[in-house]
VOLO-754613 format. One record per residue: residue in one letter; x, y, z of N, C-alpha, C in turn. Coordinates in pm, whole numbers, plus 50000, padded with zeros to 5 digits. Atoms other than C-alpha are relative to their C-alpha. Example, Ala and Ser with C-alpha at 12.3 -4.5 7.8 and 13.67 -1.06 7.14 Angstrom:
A500894988150000512304955050780500905012050000 S499184988149994513674989450714499235010950073 
//
This chain:
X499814986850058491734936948385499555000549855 X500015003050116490624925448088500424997249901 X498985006850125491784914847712500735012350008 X498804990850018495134932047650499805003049847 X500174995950097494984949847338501345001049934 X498975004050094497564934947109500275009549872 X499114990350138497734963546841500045013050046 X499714986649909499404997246986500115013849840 X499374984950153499655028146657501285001950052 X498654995349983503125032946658500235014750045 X500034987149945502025068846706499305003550085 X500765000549881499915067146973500855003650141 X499144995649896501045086047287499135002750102 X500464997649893500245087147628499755014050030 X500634982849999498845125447697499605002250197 X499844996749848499545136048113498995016749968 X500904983450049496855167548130500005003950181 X500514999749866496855187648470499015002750035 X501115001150006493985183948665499185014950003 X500684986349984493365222348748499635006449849 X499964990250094493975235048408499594992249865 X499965005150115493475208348166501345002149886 X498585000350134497305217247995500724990050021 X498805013450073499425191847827501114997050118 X498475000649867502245182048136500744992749925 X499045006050094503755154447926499344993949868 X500385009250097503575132047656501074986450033 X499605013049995504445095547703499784988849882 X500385011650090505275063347481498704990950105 X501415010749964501955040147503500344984949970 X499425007750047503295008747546499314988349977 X501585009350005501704979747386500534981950029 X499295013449904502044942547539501384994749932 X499045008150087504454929547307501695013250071 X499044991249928506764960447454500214998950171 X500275002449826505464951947815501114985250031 X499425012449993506864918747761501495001049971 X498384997750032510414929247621500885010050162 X499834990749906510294953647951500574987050063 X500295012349914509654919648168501534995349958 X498645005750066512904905747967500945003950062 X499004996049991515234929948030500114998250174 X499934998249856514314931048411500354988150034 X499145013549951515144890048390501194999349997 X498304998449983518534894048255500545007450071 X499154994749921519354922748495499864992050175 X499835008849908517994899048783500974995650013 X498545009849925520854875548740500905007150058 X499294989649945523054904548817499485005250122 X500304993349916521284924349087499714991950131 X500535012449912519924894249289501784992550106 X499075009649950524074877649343500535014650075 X498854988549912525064914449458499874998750144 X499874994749841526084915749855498785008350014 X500764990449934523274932950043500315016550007 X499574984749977525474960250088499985008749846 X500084990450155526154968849723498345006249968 X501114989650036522094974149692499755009550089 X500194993949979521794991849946500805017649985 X499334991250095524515013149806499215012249912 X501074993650143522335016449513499045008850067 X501314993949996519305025049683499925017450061 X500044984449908520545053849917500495008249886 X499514995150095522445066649607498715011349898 X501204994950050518755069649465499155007850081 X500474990549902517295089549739500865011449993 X499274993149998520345111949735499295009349884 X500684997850163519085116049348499465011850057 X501384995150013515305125549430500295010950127 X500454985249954516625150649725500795006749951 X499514989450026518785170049520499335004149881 X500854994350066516155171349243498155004650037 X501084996149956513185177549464499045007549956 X500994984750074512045210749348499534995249867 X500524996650145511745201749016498704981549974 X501145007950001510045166949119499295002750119 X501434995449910507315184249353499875009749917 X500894986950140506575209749080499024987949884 X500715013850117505605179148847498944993650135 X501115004049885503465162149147498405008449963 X501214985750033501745197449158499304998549869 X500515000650116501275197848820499404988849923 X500235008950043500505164648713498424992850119 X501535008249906498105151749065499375011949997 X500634988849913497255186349192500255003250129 X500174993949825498165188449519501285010150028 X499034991550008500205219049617500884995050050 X498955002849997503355218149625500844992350169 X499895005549856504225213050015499854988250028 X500685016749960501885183650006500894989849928 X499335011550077504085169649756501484994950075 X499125003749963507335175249955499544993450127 X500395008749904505465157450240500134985349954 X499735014850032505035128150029501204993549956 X498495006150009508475129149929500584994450098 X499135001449893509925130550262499484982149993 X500495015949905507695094050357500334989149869 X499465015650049509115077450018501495004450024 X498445005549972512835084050112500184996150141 X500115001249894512365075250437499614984450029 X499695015350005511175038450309501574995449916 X498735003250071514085040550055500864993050101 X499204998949917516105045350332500164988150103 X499735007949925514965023350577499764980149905 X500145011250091514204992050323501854997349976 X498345008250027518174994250223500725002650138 X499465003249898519204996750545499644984450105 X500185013349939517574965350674499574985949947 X500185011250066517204942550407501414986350048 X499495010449986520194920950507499374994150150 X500325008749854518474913450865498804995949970 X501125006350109515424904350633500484990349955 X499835012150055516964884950432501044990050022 X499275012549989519404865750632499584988150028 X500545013749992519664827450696499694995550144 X500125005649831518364815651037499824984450006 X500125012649996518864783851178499104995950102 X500865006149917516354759051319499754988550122 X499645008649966516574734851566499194986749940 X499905012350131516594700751350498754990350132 X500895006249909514614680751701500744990350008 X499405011949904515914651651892500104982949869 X499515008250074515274624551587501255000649881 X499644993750106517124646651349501275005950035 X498514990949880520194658351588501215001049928 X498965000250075522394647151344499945010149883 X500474992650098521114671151076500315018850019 X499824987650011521534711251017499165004649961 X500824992650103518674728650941500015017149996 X499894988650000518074764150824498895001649902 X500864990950081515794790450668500995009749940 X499604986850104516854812450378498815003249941 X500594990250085515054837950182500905004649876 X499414995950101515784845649797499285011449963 X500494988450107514394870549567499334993849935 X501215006550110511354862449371500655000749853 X499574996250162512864873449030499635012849985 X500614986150066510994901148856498585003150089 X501234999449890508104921149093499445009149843 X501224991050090505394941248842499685011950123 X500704989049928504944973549035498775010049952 X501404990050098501064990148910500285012450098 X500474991849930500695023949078499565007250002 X501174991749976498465047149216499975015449928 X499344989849989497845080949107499605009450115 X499884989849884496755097749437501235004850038 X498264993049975500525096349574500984993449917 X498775011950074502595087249270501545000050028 X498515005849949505485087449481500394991450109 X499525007449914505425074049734499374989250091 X500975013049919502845042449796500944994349806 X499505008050029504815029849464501494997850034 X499225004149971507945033849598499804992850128 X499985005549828506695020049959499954983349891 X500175009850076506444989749688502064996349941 X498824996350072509884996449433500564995950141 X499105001049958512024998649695500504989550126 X499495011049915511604969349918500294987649919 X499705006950087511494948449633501304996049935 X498524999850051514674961549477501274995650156 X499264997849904516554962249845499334982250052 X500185013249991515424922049873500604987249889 X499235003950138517354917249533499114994849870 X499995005650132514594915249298499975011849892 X499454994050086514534936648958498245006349984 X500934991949998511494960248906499425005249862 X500144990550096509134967348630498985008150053 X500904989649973507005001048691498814998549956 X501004991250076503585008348571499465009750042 X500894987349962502405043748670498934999649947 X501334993250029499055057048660500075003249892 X500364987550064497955071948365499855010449982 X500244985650035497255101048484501405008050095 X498184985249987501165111948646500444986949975 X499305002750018502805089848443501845009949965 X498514992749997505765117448404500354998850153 X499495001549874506205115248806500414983149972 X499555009550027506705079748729501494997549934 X498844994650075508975085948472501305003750052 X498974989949877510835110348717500874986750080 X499415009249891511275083648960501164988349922 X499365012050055512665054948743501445007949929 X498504992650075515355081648518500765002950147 X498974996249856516555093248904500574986950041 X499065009149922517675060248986501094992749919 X499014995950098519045056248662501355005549997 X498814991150019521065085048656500955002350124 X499495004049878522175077249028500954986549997 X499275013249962523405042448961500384996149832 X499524999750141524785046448585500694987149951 X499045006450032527175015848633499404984150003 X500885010449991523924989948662499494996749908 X500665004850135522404968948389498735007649988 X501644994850072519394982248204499144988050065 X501045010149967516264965148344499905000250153 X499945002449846517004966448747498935011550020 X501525000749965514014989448765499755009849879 X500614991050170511935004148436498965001150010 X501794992749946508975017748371499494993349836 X500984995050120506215011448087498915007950063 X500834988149960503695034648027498704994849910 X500825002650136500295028347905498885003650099 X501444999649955496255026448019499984985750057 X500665015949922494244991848135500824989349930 X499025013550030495994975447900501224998349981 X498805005949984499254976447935500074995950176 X500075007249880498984970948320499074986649983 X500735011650030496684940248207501604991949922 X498945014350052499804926847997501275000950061 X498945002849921502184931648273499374991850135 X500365009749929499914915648483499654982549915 X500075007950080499654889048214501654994449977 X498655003850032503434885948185500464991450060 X499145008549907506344864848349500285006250091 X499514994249890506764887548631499934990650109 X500075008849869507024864948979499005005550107 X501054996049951504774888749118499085010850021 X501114988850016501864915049117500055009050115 X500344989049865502134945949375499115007949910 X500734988250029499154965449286499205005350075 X500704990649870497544996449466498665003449891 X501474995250078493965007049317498594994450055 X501275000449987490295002149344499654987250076 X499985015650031489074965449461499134998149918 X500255006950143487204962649161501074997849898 X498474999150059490404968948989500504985350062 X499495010649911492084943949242499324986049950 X500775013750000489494915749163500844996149871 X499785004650196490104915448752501844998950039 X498445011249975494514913148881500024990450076 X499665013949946493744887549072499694988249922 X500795009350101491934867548814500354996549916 X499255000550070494144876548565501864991450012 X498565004849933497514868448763499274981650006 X499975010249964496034837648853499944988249865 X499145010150121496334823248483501084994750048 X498315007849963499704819048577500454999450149 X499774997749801499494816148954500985007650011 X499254987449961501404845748977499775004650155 X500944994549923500904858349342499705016049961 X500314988950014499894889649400500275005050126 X500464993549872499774915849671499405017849972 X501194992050052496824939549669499745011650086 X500014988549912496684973849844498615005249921 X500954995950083493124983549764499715011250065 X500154991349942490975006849879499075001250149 X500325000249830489335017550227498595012750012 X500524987249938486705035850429500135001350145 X499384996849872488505042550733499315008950119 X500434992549868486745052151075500855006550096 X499574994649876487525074251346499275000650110 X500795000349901486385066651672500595013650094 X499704989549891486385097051946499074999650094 X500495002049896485665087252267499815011550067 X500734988849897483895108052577500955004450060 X498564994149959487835111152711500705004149909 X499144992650140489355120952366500455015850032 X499514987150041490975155352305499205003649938 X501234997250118487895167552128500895011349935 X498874992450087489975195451999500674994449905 X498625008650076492985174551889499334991349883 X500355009650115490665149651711499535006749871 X500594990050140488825176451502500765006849915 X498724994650069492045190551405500774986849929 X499625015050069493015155651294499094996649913 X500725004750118489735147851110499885009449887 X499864991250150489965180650921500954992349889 X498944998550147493005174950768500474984749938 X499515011550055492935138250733498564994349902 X501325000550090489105138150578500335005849861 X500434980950186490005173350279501475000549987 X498595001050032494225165550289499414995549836 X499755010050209494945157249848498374998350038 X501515000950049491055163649806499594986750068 X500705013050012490075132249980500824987049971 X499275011850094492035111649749500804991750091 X498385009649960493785091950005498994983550073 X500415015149933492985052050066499525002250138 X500135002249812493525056350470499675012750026 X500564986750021492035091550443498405000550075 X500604999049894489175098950715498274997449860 X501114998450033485695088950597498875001550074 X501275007349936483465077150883500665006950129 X499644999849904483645092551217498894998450091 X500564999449815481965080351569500285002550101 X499024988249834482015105551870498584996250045 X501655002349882480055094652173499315012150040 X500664991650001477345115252237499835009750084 X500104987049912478325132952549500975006749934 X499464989650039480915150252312499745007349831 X500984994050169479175153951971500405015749980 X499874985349992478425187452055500855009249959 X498864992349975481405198552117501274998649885 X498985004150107483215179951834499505007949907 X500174996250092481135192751586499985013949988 X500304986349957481395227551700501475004049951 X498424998850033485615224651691499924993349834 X499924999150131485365208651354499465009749849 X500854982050047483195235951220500675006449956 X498834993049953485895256551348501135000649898 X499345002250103488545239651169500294997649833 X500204996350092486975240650820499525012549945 X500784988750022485875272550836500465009549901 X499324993150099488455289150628501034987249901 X499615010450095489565257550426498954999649871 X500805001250078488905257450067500964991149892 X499675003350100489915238749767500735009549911 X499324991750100492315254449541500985005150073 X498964991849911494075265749842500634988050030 X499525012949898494575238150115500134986749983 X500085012950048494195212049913499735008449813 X499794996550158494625207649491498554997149948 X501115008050139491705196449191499554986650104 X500215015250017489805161149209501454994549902 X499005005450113492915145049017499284993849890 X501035003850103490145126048798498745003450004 X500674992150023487665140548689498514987650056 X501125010950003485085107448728499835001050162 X500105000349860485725110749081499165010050086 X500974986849996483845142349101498074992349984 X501665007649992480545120149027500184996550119 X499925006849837481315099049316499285003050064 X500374994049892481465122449566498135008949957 X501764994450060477775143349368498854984250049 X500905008349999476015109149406500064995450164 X500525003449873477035100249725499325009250130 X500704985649904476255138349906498464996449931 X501454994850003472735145449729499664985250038 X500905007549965471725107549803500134999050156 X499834999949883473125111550179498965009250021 X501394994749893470575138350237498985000649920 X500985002549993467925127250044499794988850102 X500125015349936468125097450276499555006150160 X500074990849872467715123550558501555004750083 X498904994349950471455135950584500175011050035 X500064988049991472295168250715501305006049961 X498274991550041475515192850573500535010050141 X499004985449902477595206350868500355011149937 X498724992450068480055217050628499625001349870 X499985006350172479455223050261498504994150024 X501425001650027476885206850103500035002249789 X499785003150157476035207649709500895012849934 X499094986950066477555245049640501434997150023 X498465006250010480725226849727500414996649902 X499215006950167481135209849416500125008949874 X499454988750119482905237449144501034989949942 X498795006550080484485211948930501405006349934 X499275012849895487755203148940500244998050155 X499904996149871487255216049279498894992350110 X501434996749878485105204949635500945003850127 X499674989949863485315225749905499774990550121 X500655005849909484695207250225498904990050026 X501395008349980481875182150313499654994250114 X500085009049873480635172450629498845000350031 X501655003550020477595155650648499904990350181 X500845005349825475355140251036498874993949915 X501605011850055472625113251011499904995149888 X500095012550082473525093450761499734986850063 X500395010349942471905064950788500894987149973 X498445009550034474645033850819500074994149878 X500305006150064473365014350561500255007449842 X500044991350158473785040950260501494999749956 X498785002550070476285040050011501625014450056 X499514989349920477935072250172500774994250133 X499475007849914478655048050451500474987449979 X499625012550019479575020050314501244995749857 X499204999450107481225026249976501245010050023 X499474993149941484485044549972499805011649901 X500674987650075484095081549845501005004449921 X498494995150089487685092049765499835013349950 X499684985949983487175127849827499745004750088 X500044994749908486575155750061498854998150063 X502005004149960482885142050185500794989450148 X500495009349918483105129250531498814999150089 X501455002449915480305116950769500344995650091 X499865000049866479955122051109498374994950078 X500935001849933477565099451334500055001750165 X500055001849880476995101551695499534983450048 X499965015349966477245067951894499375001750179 X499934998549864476055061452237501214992850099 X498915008949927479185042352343500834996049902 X498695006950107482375028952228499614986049933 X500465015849969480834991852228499335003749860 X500804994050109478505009651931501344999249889 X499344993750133481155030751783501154987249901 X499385012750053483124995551710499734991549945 X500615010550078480704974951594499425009649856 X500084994950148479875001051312501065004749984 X498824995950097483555008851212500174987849972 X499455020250082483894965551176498914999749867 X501435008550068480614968950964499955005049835 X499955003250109481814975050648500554989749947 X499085015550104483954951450344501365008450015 X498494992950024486894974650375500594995250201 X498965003949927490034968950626500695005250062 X498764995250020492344992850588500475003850121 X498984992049901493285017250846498655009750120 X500854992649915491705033351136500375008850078 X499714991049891491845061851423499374998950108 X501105003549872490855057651776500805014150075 X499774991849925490895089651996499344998450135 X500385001049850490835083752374500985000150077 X498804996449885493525096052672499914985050081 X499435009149861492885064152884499874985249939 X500165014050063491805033652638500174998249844 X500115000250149493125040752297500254987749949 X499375008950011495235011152302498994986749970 X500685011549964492484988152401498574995449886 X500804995250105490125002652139500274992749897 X499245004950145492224996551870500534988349967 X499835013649999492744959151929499014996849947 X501025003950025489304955651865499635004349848 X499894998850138489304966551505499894992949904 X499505009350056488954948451238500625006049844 X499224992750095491674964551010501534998149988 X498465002549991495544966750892500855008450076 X498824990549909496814996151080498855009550085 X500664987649914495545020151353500545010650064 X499294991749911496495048651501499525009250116 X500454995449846496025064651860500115013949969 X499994985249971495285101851932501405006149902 X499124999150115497145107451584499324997849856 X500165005150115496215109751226501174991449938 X499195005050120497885084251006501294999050025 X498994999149952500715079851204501134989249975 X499295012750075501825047451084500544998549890 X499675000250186502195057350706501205007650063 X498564994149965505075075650849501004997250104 X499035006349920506865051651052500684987449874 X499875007150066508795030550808499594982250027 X500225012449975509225000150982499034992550072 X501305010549968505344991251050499204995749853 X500335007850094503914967250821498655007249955 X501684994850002501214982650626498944995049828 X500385002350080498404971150429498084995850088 X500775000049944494804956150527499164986949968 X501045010949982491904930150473498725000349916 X501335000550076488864923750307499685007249831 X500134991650104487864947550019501035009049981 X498544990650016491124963650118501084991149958 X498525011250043493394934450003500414993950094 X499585006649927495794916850177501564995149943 X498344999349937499894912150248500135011249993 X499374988349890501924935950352501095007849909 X498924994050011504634961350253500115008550063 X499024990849885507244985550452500014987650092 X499665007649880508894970250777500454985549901 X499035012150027510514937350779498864986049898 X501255007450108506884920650655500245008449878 X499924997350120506904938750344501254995849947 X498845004350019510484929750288499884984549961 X500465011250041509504895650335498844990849890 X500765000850106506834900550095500834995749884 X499275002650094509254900149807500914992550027 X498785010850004511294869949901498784987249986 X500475011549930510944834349896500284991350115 X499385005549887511304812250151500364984049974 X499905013050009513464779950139500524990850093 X499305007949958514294752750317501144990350000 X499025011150061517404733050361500444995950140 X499655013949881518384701950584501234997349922 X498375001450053522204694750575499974987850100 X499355012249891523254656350773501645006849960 X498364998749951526554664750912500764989250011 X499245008949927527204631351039498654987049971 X501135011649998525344596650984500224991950163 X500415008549913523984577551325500074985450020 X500025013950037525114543551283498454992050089 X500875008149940521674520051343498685009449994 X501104995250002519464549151312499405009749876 X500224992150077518984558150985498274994049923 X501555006950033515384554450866499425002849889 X500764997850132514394566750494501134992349902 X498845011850113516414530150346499144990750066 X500675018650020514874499950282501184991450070 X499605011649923517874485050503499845001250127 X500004997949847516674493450805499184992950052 X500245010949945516404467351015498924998650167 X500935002449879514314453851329500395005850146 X499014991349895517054472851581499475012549963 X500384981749991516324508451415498855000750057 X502004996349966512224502351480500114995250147 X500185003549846513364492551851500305009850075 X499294989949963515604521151857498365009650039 X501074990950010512444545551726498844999750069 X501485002049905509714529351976500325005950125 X499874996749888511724535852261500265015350007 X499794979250045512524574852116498785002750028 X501894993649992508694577852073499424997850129 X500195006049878508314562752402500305013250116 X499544987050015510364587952565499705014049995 X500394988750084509734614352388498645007349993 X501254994949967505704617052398499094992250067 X501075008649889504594592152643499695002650085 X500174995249883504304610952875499705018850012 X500814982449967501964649252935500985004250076 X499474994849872504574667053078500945014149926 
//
């Protein structure tokens, strides 16, 4: 992430601008490492505390904090609005899917993190073994600003509900939704040490000197160029990490699909939050006896969709190149515009985009776009449409539409989550593990894997009882134990059976 920038102006303030209007939303302290690091502090000393509490007491906490965020809703999905852009609705959508990990994270962290026992094996009979899981210490949460609620709490709250202590970094650009989130759990759990989860606030470099810090470990969501420089950085201090990057997610729609159903699915999962979403529709292959017909219903379904309405702004403004470079070079390359096309782009605004005949190889197909621009090829077969959704560097998430082989489809993938005759159906099941591969990162959070993400794992061997004659890590063990142990091994694997 680069050098951390060790001198902060005492007056220097973080500046939240919304994206439609360009007005002031907040003002934030800019915090500079030497503050990042006192953050990191406080979240160690409230560890010792939060970490020895019963399972039950956090989960206490945590539902306590959901309670919070739905009786202040309105006033945090007005900030969403105002701070990402996306209307308001969209925001209480994303609310609903982070109390819904809240929820299920403190409800099943003690069957996460209890102790299971192992069987010790026939030399060892005398022995007790077991698996436990602790708490890492302190987790570093970076997060996104597409949904700043709820891909860092799908982070925050399995962390905290595994017993470790949480420091924040929001986006830059909705650090007040950040903000929001960390004072609600606050003001929910009043009777908890300072430090069990906090926020700093800054640019590259204060997420550079919290990835530089003592934290135990790195959850960050963003770019994988982003991703590369925290891994590089963390790995000064072998810190791990776990990396939610980004994606260009296919949709396959087979010759049995719902051609309807799917086009009504790629609308709104291609031009949902402008684009802006990681597992957000980029690439679709429909075999060619239903092309036709797909592109006729998707048509259909953008036909009265526009920006400003159905969807908010670009949230950053840089992102608006992106998508300009990757449309006009898609059809100089010989692309064609279903949908849209260059009069789409009214900055902070794009209307629609749906581009045919891109050729695979172009950056349009291969890079991810992270807005409303998707591209639709025709395939002659599924056997096709699979070997070009494996054929990028990304991982993430996919869609397979077919009534009689979705299942079978979607094995064949090479990605972290999929979903059948369904957009995105998985981001809204708590307890499936989600995350992805390649240029998309790699471990896991939500479900009982993400849970397990933020623990460690230890071992412990207990002797109950000593074996007279068969004890074997002592220098007095005599020419009887090694007669004992030949005829065990004897026994034991002499025999294929």
């Amino acid at each position: 992430m680069g050098e951390a920038d060790t001198t902060a102006a005492p007056d220097r303030r973080l500046r939240s601008l919304d994206p439609a209007t360009g007005n002031l939303v907040a003002e934030l302290p800019l915090h500079a490492p030497a503050e990042v690091g006192e953050a990191v502090h406080r979240a160690r000393r409230a560890a010792e505390y939060w970490s020895e509490l019963p399972w039950q007491e956090r989960r206490r906490a945590l539902l306590r904090w959901a309670a919070h965020l739905v009786r202040d809703a309105d006033a945090l999905c007005a900030l969403v609005h105002a701070e990402n852009g996306k209307p308001a609705d969209d925001a209480y959508l994303e609310l609903a899917l982070a109390l819904g990990h809240i929820r299920w994270a403190a409800r099943h962290a003690g069957r996460a993190v209890a102790a299971r026992r192992v069987a010790p094996g026939t030399l060892m009979a005398n022995f007790q073994a077991r698996v436990e899981r602790r708490p890492l210490g302190v987790v570093g949460v970076i997060g996104p600003w597409n949904y700043p609620v709820n891909t860092p709490i799908g982070s925050i709250a399995y962390a905290l509900a595994a017993g470790n202590t949480v420091v924040f970094k929001p986006s830059e650009h909705t650090p007040a939704v950040g903000r929001f989130c960390v004072e609600a759990f606050t003001a929910a759990n009043p009777g908890l040490p300072v430090g069990v989860l906090g926020a700093v606030f800054g640019e590259g470099g204060t997420g550079a000197a919290l990835v530089a810090s003592a934290v135990d470990l790195i959850a960050f969501t963003g770019s994988a160029a982003t991703g590369r420089k925290v891994m590089a950085s963390a790995a000064e201090r072998l810190t791990p990490v776990l990396l939610e990057l980004g994606g260009k997610d296919p949709v396959i729609v087979a010759a049995d699909a719902d051609v309807e159903s799917a086009a009504e699915a790629v609308a709104w999962g291609a031009m949902s939050n402008a684009g802006q979403t990681c597992i957000g529709v980029e690439r679709v292959y429909v075999e060619r006896s239903v092309a036709g017909r797909f592109h006729a219903a998707l048509r259909d379904e953008l036909r009265d969709i526009r920006a400003g309405g159905a969807y908010g702004p670009m949230t950053v403004p840089e992102q608006v190149d992106v998508v300009r470079r990757h449309l006009v070079g898609a059809l100089e390359a010989g692309g064609t515009a279903l949908v849209g096309g260059p009069d789409a782009l009214r900055p902070p605004y794009i209307d629609p985009i749906v581009l045919v005949d891109v050729p695979e190889s172009h950056p349009a197909m291969q890079e991810e776009t992270f807005g409303p621009l998707v591209v639709v090829r025709t395939v002659d077969d599924v056997e096709q449409a699979v070997q070009l959704a494996n054929g990028t560097r990304f991982g993430l998430g996919a869609t397979v539409f077919s009534r009689r082989h979705g299942l079978a489809i979607a094995r064949r993938l090479r990605c972290g989550t999929v979903s059948v005759n369904a957009m995105l159906a998985y981001a809204a099941i708590p307890a499936l593990p989600f995350g992805g591969m390649g240029d998309s990162g790699f471990g896991r959070i939500h479900g009982l894997e993400g849970l397990h993400a933020f623990t460690r794992t230890q071992a412990l061997a207990r002797r109950r009882f000593p074996i007279p004659g068969m004890t074997l890590p002592t220098f007095r063990r005599g020419p009887g134990t090694m007669r004992l142990l030949r005829a065990a091994l004897n026994r034991l694997h002499g025999h294929a059976r």
